[in-house]
N, C-alpha and C positions, 0 to 999 in steps of 0.2 A: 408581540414578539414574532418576528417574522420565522417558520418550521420551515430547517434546511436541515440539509446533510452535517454544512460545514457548521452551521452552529451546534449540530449533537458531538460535531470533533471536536471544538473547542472547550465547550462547558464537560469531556473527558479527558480533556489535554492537563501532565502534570504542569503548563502556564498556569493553569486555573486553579487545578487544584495548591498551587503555592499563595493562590492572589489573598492578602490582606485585602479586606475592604470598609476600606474608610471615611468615604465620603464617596454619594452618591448625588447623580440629577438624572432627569427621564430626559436627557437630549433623543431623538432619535437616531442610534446608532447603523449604520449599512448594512450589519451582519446581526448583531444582538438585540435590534430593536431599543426598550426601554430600559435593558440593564447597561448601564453607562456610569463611568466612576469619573469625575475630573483629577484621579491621584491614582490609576493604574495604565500599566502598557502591556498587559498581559495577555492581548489577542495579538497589535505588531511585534511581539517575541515567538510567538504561536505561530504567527501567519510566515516568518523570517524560517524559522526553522522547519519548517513545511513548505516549504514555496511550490514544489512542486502539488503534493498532496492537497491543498488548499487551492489552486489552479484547477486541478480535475475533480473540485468537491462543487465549487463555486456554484456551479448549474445545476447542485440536484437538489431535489426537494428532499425533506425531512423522511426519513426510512423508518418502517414499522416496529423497528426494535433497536435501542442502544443497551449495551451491558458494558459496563466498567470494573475489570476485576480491581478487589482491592483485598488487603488482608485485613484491614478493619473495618468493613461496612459503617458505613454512614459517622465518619469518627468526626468530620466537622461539617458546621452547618450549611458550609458550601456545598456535598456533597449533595441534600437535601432541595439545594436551590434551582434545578435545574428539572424538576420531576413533570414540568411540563411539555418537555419532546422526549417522554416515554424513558429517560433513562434509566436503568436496573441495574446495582450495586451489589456486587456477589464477594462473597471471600471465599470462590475457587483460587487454585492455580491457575488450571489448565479450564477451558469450557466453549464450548463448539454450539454453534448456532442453530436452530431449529428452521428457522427463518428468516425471511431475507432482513439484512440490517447491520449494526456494527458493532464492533467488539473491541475491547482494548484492554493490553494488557497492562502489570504493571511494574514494579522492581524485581522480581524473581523472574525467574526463567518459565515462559507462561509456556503452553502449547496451544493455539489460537486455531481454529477450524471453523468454517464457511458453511453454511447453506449449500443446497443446490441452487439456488437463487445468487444475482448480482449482492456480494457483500463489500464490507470495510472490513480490512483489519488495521488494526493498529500496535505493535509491539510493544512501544515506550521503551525505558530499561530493561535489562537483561540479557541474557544469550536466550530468544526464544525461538519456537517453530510454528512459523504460521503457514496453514494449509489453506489456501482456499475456496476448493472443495469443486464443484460442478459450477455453472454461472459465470459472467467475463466478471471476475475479483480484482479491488485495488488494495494493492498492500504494502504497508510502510512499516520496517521493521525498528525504528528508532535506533537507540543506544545499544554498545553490544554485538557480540559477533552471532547474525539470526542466520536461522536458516528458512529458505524457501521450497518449501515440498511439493511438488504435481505430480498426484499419485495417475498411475495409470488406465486406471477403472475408469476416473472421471473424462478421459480422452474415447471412450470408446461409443460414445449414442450419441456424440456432439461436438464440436471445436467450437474449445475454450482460447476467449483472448485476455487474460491475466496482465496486469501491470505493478509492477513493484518502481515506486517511488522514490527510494532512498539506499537504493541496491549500493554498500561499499567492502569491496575485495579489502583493501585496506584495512580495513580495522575485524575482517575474520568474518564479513559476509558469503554464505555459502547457499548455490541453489541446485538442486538435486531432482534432476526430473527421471521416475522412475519408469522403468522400460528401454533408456535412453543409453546406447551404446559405443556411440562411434560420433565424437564431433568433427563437421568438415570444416569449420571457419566463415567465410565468405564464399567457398564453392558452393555447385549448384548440388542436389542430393544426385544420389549417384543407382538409388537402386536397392541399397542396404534397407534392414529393418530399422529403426533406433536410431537413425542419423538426427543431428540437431546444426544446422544452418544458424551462421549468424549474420544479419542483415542489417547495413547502418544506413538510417534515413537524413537527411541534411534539410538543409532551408532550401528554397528555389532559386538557384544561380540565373544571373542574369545572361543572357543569349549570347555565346562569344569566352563566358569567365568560365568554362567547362573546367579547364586546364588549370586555375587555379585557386584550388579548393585548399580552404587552410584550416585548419583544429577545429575554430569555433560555429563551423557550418555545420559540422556533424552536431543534431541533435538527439540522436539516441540508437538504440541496438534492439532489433527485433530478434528472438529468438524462435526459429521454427524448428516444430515439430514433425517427424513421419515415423512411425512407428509400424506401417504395414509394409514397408518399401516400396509403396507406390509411385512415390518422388513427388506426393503434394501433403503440402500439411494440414496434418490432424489437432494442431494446437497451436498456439504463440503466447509469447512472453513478452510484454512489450517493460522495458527498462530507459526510458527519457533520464538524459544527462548524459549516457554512457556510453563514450567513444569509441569501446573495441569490446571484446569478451576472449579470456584466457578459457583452455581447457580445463585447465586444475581449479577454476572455479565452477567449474559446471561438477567435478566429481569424472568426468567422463576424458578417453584419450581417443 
């Protein structure tokens, strides 16, 4: 079985943990290697609903530590089947990583926290909070109105590039960068402490189409940082998908 990132996300994805497993062959699978069922589709349900997450997992190798919060440890033998890319099965709520690696929450309202090292988080259901902590962090808040925390300590020995994969205002997603005072929008920083810049990246227009740039060029929104009012940033938020950024979702005016 081939040890990746994206196969310790899936074999913690609720995909998996729903999969009846029914019948089995060792085809050699792209992602899962030898565990292959001819009567489940419960990684392209995994991979659909993650597109992006699954996109920026694709290239990493297997991480030193997954944890999977659940309230009933080891309740079915699925949970059991995956102990060979390190996974660890906790019935916290809440529980913060020591080490670099992933974490995933689950139905309740988790609070999810990072390493100093590059982590995963993963939300699943609930309203939760994932923090993640010092290191460039990828974080997907699932179901649920999450919130995304960047405490200010972590911006101060280092600029952090953070990406949140599934960032939606719509359904009560909120991200909260502490320190952070004054949002300019698309302006350039002005000089203030706390200011947060928001910058949207596109495809590469062809030579001449300058002028006519339309919705689906923009592919996502960088969110910078300065917090000394130097007018260069101490941090970024990178959010892929996301055409514009309101003030009242940052918390800040």
């Amino acid at each position: 079985m081939p040890s990746s990132a994206l196969a310790q996300a899936f074999y913690i994805s609720p995909q998996f943990s729903r999969l009846q497993v029914e019948t089995k062959d060792y085809r050699l699978h792209p992602v899962l290697g030898g565990i292959s069922s001819t009567r489940w589709d419960a990684y392209e349900r995994f991979a659909k609903r993650n597109s992006l997450l699954v996109d920026r997992l694709s290239d990493l190798e297997e991480l030193p530590l997954a944890v999977k919060l659940n309230r009933r440890p080891q309740e079915s033998p699925l949970d059991r089947l995956p102990e060979s890319l390190g996974i660890r099965v906790k019935a916290e709520t809440n529980a913060k990583l020591r080490q670099r690696g992933l974490i995933s929450g689950d139905r309740r309202n988790n609070q999810l926290i990072g390493s100093r090292r590059d982590d995963i988080l993963f939300g699943r259901s609930g309203d939760d909070i994932l923090i993640g902590g010092s290191g460039d962090d990828l974080l997907s808040g699932g179901a649920g109105a999450d919130l995304f925390l960047f405490r200010y300590s972590e911006r101060v020995d280092s600029i952090f590039s953070d990406t949140i994969t599934d960032f939606r205002p719509d359904q009560g997603d909120r991200i909260l960068i502490e320190g952070a005072s004054h949002f300019v929008g698309s302006k350039g920083f002005t000089g203030r402490p706390g200011e947060v810049q928001a910058i949207t990246w596109m495809v590469d227009l062809i030579p001449g189409q300058e002028g006519n740039l339309q919705p689906w060029m923009i592919q996502g929104v960088s969110l910078a940082i300065d917090d000394d009012g130097d007018q260069r940033a101490d941090g970024f938020v990178e959010i892929p998908g996301l055409t514009s950024v309101e003030a009242d979702w940052l918390g800040i005016s």
